[in-house]
Each structure stands twice: as C-alpha cells, then as structure tokens.
N, C-alpha and C positions, 0 to 999 in steps of 0.2 A: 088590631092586626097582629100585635107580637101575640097577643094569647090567644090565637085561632094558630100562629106559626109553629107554637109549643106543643096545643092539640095535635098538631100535623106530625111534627118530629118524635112524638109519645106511640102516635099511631105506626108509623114511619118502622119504628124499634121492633115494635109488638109482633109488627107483621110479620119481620123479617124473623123473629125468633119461634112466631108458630111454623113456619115456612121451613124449619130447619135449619136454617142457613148458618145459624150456629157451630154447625157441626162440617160445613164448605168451607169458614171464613175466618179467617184470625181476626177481623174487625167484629162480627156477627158473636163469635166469641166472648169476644170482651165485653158484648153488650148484654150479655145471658150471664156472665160474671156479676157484671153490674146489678142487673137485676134477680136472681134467683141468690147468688151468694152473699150478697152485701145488701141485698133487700131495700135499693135506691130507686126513686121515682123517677125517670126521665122528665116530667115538667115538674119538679119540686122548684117552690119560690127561693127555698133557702138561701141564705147567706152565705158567702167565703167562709170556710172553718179556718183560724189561724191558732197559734200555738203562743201561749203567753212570752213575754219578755225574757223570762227566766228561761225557760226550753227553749228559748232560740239561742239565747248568749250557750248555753248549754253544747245543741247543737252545734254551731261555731266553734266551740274550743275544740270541740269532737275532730272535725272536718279540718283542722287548722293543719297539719303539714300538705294536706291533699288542697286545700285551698289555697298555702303560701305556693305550692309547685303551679298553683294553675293562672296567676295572677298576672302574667304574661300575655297567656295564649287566653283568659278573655278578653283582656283590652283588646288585642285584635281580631278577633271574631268580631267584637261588638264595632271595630272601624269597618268592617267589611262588610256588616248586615245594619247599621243601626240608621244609614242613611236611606234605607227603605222602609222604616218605620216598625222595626224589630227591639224588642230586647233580649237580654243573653241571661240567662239563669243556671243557678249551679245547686243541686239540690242534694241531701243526705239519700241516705236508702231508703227514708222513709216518706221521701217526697217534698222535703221544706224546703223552699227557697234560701241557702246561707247566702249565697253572693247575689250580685245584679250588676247588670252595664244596662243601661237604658239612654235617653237623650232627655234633658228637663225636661224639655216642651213635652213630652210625651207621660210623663210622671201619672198626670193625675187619671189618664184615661188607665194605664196599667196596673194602679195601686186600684180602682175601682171594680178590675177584672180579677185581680187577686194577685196577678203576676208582680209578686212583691214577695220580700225575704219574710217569713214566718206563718204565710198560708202554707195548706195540707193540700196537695195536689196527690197524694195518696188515690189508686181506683179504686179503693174502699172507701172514701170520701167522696170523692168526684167522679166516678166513673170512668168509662173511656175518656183518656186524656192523653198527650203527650207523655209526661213526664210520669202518671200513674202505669200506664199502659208499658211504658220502655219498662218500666222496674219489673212490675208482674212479667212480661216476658221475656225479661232478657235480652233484649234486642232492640236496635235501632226503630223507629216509629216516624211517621210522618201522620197525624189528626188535623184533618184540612175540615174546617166548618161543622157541617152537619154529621159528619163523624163522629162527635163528643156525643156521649151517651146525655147529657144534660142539656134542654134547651138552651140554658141561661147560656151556657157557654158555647152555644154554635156559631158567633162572630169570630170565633178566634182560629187560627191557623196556627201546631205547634208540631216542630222538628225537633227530635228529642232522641237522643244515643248514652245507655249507661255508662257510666266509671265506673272501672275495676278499682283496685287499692294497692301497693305493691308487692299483697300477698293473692293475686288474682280474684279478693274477694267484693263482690259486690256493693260501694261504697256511697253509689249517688247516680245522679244522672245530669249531663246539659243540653239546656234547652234554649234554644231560641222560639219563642213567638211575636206572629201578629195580632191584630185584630183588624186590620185593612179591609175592608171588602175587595178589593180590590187585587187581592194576592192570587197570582197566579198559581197553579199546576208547576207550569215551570221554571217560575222564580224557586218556587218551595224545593223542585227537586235540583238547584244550584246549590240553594242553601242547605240542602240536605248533607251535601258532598261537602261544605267548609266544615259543617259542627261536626261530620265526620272524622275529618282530619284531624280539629282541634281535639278534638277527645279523644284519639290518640295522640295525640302530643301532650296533653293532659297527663295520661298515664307513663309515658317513656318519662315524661319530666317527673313525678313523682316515684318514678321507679330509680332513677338515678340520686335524686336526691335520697332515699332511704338507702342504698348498697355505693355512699361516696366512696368510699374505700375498695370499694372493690373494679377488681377488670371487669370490664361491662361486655359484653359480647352477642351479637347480630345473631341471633339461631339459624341452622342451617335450614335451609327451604322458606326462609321468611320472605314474604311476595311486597309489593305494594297494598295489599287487601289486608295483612298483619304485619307492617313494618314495626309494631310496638312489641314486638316478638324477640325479647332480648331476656338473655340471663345475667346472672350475677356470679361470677367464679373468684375465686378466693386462692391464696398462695399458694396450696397445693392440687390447683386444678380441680375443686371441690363445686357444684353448686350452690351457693345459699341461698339465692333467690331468684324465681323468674317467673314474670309478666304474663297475664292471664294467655296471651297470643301465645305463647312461649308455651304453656303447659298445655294449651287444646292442641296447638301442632305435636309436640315431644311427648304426649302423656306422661305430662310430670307433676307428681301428687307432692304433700307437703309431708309424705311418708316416706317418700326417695327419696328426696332431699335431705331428713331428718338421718337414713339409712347410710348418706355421706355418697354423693350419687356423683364419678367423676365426669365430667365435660365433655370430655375425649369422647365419653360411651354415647353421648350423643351426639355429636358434631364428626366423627371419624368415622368413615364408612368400613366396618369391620372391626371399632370397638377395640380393647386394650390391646389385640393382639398387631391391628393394623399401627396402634398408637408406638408400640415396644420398636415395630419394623421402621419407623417415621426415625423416631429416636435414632437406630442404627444407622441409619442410612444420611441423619443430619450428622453423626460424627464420623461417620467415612467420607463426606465431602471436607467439614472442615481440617482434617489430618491433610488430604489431598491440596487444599488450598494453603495451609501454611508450609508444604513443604514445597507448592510452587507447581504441580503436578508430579513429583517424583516419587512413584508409588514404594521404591524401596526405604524411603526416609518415610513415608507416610503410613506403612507396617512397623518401623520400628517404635515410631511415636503410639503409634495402638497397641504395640506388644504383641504383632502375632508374623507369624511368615510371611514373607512375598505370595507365594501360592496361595496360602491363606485369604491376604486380601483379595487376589486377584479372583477366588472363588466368590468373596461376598460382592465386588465390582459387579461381577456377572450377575448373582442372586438378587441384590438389590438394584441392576437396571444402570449403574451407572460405569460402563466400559467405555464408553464416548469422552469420560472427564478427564479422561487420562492419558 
C-alpha cells in the first residue's frame, strides 16, 4: 500500500508540472524546483541527510545570540502547540535544525521523521518542505501532507515563517510540525498565526538585544502585520539599526544608514525642515510655561521682542497658550 501511495504521489507531481501548473502555483513551483533544478525523485527511498556533530556544534555557535534572544518565545510556542502533538524547530539559513521543544513521549517518532537538530531540511535536499520551501521563498509557508514534494514525507504537516537577524538578513526559519493524521486545515491555520507572532517576537527580541544601548523606536505606519518594525536611533538622532519590517516599510538600506540617515527624516512628516519647526515651537511653549504664560517675560527669556514673539505665536499655531 505505502509503495503504490508513493507511485501515486510521483504520478500526482509529474502531472501537475506537465499540466503547467508550475507556472499558476507557488506550491507547483517548488515542486518543478525540486525536480528540474535539484534533480530529486519524488518517491526516492533515501534517508534523512544530517550534518556531522561538528557542523552542528558549528552551526549553534553561529545561531547563538539569535538563539539566546529566542529561548523564551520557544518555550512558549512549544506550551501552546506541543499539546496537540507538535514540535517547535528553529533552524539556520540553511535549513538545520539548532533548537527543538518537542514532548519525550513523542521523541522517537520525530527523531525518525528527521524533525531533529542536525537534519538538512534544505529544498535542495528534501524538496517541497516547510522549513526548505519558507527559506527558498522568503515567506511564511504552511506544507500540509501530500504537499512535500517527497513521498516519504507526506505524513507530516509543517508551518514554517523565516528569521530575519538584526541586520534584516536572512538568518533561519521556525517551525512547528506534525505528523498526526489527524491535523486539520484549521488547526494548521491557528497554528499558523502563533509561529507567526513568535517569529516576530523572535526578531524584535534579537533586535533589541543587539542595539541595548540604543533608543529603540516603533516606525511610523507600523500595523499589527509588522509590529517587529522598529529602529535603533543613537544620541544624535542618527539610525544604526532597523529590523527587516522597518527597512521594507521605510526603504532603508544599510547604505543609508552607513550615510548617517537622521530619524526625524523618517518618522516627521516634512523631514528636517518640519523637525527645526518642532524644535521652535517646543521652545516657545516651554519660555511661555516658565514664565507662567506671560508672554513679555517669555520674549525676554528668548531674546527677542514682544511683537517678535507674538509673530511666531501666530506662525507656529500657538496664540491660544497665551
């Protein structure tokens, strides 16, 4: 039965990419990747590829401030999903499992799936996969069963969204899978929406722990869809760093930033000139408030005329404070 199911799902692939569908489907896609660029069998017997002791510890040291920020937010992903018979995976850019939350009792069926730290989940390896598939495209994935370009692995269900690094670069990806038969549609797409969240929480937490020193600040137009949309601004209202969300909203390269790229210019609607008017307008209120509203004592503290101020009152909008 399983190798007439394999014939089925070989057949299943083939049709779909003489059919074109390749060229309709971002799933169809990846399975014409799989097969024309990386030259993978849909019913190959093989074995899980993993990566010796040494490349994983490797790995690991690689992944380790990105791994210590994230050590939080998987304990609880893995409380939220691990009681449906999930594990949580956290993987480099090139697909290796470094972390895991899983549940004992579930160890051995997972370690025999591959879902283990130092398998190659790579889609140059494994084809259409969660965790290969989010990397190659950048993009959040959900590979429900028969999905996986490989028979072997059409038991498993994997919701998978990449990490960014604090410099917006592409660093890994986390994943949660099943192997349940049992997994719904719409369990996967609850659980879609937690690894969601965690992986940005993921990245804000690694973003802050790299710029401790620095004022942290919420970018302007940042939604709930990129809450992880924060920059890094430094004593002279400078940029030094900001979060992959942060440079796709603000188009900010690591050549502006290098160029010394102020804040103001993107967070101020109208840029240094509205920022100079901000400034004016914050020191003609506080002159007004230390001398109690008394605009003749609050022109001399500024050094200029009564008429004088009473012109910039008007200019800058605040004749009411007075």
């Amino acid at each position: 039965m399983a190798d007439r199911w394999r014939g089925d799902h070989g057949s299943l692939i083939r049709q779909a990419l003489d059919e074109g569908a390749g060229a309709r489907s971002a799933l169809a896609a990846s399975w014409r990747r799989s097969m024309t660029l990386y030259g993978l069998d849909p019913v190959e017997h093989g074995r899980v590829e993993t990566v010796t002791e040494q490349q994983l510890l490797e790995a690991r040291q690689a992944m380790e401030p990105l791994t210590r920020a994230a050590e939080g937010v998987l304990d609880r992903l893995f409380l939220a999903v691990g009681g449906v018979g999930c594990c949580v995976l956290l993987t480099n850019a090139e697909g290796v499992p470094v972390e895991r939350r899983g549940a004992a009792a579930d160890d051995e069926t997972f370690h025999r799936w591959g879902l283990w730290p130092g398998a190659v989940w790579s889609e140059a390896v494994e084809g259409t996969n969660g965790i290969g598939t989010a990397l190659a495209e950048h993009r959040a994935v959900t590979i429900h069963r028969e999905q996986h370009f490989h028979a072997r692995n059409t038991g498993l269900s994997c919701i998978t969204h990449p990490i960014h690094d604090h410099m917006g670069r592409l660093a890994g990806a986390l994943d949660v899978s099943s192997c349940r038969a049992d997994a719904t549609e719409a369990l996967l797409g609850l659980i879609s929406a937690a690894v969601s969240d965690a992986a940005k929480a993921i990245e804000a937490q690694t973003f802050l722990q790299a710029f401790a020193d620095a004022r942290i600040v919420l970018a302007g137009g940042a939604t709930e869809r990129n809450a992880a949309a924060l920059l890094a601004v430094d004593r002279h209202d400078l940029v030094i760093g900001a979060t992959r969300a942060a440079r796709l909203s603000l188009a900010i390269t690591d050549e502006r930033i290098a160029a010394q790229l102020p804040a103001s210019d993107l967070l101020t609607p109208g840029g240094a000139e509205a920022d100079l008017l901000e400034a004016e307008r914050g020191a003609v209120r506080r002159a007004l408030a230390r001398s109690g509203g008394n605009v003749s004592a609050a022109a001399r503290a500024l050094g200029v005329s009564r008429a004088t101020l009473h012109r910039k009152l008007h200019r800058l909008g605040l004749i009411d404070l007075h």
